[in-house]
C-alpha positions as CSV (number, residue, x, y, z in Angstrom):
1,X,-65.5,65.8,-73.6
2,X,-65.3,62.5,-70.9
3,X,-68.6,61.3,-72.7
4,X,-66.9,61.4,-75.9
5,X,-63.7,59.3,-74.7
6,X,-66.1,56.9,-72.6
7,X,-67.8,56.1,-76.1
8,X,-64.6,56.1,-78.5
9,X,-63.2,53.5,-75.2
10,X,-66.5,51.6,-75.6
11,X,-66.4,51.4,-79.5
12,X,-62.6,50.5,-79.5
13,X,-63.2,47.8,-77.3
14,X,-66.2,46.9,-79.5
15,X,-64.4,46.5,-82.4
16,X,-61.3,45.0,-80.8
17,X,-63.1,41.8,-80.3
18,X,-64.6,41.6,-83.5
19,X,-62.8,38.6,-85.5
20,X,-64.7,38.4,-88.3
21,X,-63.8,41.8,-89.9
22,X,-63.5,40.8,-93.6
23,X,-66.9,38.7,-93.4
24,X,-68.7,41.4,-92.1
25,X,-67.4,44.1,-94.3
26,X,-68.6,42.5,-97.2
27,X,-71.9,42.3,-95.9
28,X,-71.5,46.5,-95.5
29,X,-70.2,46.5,-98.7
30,X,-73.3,44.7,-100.2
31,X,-75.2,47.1,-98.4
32,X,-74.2,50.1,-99.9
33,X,-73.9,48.8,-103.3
34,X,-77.2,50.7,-103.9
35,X,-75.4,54.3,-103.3
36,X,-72.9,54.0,-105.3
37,X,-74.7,54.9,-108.3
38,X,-77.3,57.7,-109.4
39,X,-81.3,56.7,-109.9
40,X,-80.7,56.9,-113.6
41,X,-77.6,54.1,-113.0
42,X,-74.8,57.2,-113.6
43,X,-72.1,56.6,-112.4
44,X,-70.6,58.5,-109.2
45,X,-67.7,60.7,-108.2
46,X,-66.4,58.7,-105.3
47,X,-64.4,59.7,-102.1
48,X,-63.3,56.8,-100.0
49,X,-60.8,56.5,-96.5
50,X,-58.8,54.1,-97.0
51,X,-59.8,51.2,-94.4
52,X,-57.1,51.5,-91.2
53,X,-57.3,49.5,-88.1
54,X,-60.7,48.0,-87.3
55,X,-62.2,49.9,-90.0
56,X,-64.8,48.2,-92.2
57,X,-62.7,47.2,-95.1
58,X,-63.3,49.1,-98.6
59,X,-62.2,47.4,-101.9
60,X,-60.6,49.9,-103.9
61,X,-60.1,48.2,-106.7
62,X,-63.8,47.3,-106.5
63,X,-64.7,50.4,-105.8
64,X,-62.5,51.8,-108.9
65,X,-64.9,50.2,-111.1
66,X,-68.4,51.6,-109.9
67,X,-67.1,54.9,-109.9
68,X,-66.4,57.7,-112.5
69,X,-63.4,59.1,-110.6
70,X,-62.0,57.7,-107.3
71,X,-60.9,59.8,-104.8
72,X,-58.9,59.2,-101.1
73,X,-57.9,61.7,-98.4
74,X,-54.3,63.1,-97.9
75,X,-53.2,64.8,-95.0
76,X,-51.8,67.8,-95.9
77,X,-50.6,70.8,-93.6
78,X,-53.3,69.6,-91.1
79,X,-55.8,69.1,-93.3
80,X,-57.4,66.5,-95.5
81,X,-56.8,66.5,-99.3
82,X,-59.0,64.9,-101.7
83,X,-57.0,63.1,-104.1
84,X,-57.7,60.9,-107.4
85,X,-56.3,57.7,-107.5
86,X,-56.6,54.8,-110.4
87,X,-55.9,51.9,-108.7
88,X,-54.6,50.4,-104.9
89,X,-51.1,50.4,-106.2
90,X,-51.2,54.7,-106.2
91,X,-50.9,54.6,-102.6
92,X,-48.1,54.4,-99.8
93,X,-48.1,55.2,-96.2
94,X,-48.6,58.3,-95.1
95,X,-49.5,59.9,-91.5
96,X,-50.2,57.5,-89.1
97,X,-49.6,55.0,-90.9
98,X,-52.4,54.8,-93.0
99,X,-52.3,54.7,-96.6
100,X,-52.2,57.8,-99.0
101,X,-51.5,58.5,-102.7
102,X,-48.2,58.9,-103.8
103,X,-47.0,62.2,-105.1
104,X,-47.2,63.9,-107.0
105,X,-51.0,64.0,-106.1
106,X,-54.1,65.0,-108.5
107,X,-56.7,66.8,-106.2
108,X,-60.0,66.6,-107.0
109,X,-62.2,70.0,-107.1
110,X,-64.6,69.3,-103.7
111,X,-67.5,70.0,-106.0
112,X,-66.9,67.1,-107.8
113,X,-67.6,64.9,-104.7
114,X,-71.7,63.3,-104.9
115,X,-70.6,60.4,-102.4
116,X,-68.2,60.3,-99.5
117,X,-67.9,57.6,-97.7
118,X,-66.9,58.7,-94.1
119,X,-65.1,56.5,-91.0
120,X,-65.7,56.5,-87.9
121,X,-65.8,54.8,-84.3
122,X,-69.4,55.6,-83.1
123,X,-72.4,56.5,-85.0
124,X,-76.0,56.8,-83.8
125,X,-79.3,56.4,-85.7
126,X,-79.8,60.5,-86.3
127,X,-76.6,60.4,-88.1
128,X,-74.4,61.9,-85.5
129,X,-70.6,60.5,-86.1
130,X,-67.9,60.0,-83.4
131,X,-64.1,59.6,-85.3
132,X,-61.1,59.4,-83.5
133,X,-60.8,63.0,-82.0
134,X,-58.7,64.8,-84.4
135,X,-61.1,66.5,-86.4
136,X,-59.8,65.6,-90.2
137,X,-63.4,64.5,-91.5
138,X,-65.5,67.4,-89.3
139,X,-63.4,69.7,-90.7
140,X,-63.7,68.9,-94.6
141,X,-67.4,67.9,-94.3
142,X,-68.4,71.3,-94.1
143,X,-66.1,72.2,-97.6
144,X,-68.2,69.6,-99.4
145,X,-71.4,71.1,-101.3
146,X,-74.3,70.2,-99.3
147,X,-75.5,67.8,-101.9
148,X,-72.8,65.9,-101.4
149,X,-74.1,62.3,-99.5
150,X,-72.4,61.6,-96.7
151,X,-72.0,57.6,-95.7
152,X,-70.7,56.1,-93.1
153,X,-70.3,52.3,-93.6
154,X,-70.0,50.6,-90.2
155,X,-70.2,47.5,-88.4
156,X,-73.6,47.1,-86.1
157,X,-71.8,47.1,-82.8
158,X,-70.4,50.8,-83.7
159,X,-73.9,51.8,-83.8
160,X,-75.2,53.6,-80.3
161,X,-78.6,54.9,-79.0
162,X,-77.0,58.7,-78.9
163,X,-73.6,59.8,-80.2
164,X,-72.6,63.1,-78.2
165,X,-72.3,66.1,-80.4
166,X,-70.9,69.6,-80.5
167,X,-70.9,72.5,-82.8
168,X,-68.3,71.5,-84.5
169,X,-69.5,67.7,-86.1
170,X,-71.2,67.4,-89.2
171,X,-73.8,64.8,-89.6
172,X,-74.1,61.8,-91.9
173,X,-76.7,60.7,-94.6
174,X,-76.9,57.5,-94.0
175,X,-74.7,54.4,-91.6
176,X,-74.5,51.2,-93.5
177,X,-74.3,48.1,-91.3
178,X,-73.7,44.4,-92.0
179,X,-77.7,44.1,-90.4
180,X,-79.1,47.7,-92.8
181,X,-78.9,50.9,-93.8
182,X,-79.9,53.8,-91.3
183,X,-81.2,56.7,-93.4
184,X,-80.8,59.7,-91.2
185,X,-84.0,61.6,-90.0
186,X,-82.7,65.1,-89.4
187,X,-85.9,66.1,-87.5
188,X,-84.9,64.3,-84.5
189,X,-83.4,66.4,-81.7
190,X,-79.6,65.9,-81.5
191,X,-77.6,65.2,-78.1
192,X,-75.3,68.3,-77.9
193,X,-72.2,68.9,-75.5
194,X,-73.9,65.7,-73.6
195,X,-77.4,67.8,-72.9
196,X,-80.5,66.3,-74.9
């Protein structure tokens, strides 16, 4: 557990002296572009997170209009909710201060979900995923369908040689940089309670 805080101390600290956030997230954003649509150009049900702190910043509006349905996380009883939303003006702040949709909310049935875009403070090359300790996105992960891809777009100094793992983290897809994208080879022995 002290490996994980070390890393989510590095990463914070990381982030903290980025200052050119909104430069760099476009460059993410460009980045994953490609994902956000099928082979045959079909368009995609869409979750999101709604960009909080250092995050890299997600258009929704943008993203409204790639998309067949759109789809952000509420918080509810613990847990996260996904919810449909049709434009940035559906949401207001919610727990911790980050945004969520207004209610009355519209859920989305999880099966419905092809592409989730997932936060995050750390992230390694094998798709191992460090948030911020709570467990929200862990948690729902495993509800998804396991066809469902699972993106994290991050900046290049979130990225790490090993994220720290335990039983309970589900891994990613792909991590989508400002520099790439990272697709994840799931052959590759994962670090696991800080033992490789």
């Amino acid at each position: 557990m002290n490996e994980k805080k070390e890393l989510r101390r590095i990463a914070q600290e990381r982030l903290a002296a980025l200052t050119d956030i909104p430069q760099r997230s476009v460059l993410v954003r460009q980045n994953l572009a490609p994902f956000l649509k099928t082979s045959a150009g079909l368009r995609i049900g869409l979750m999101i997170y709604v960009s909080f702190r250092n995050e890299v910043v997600i258009e929704i509006d943008a993203m409204l209009r790639q998309c067949r349905f759109l789809a952000v996380p509420l918080i509810q009883n613990g847990e996260i909710v996904p919810v449909r939303i049709e434009s940035a003006d559906d949401l207001t702040a919610g727990t911790f201060g980050i945004l969520e949709p207004k209610m009355p909310p519209q859920p989305v049935p999880l099966e419905n979900i092809d592409v989730i875009l997932v936060p995050g403070l750390a992230f390694d090359r094998y798709g191992k995923r460090l948030g911020r300790g709570k467990g929200f996105y862990d948690r729902f992960l495993k509800t998804l369908k396991p066809s469902t891809f699972k993106i994290a777009p991050a900046f290049e100094c979130q990225m790490f040689d090993m994220v720290p793992t335990d039983a309970n983290d589900v891994p990613l897809d792909a991590v989508v940089t400002e520099r790439k994208a990272y697709f994840i080879d799931s052959t590759v022995p994962h670090r696991d309670n800080g033992r490789h």
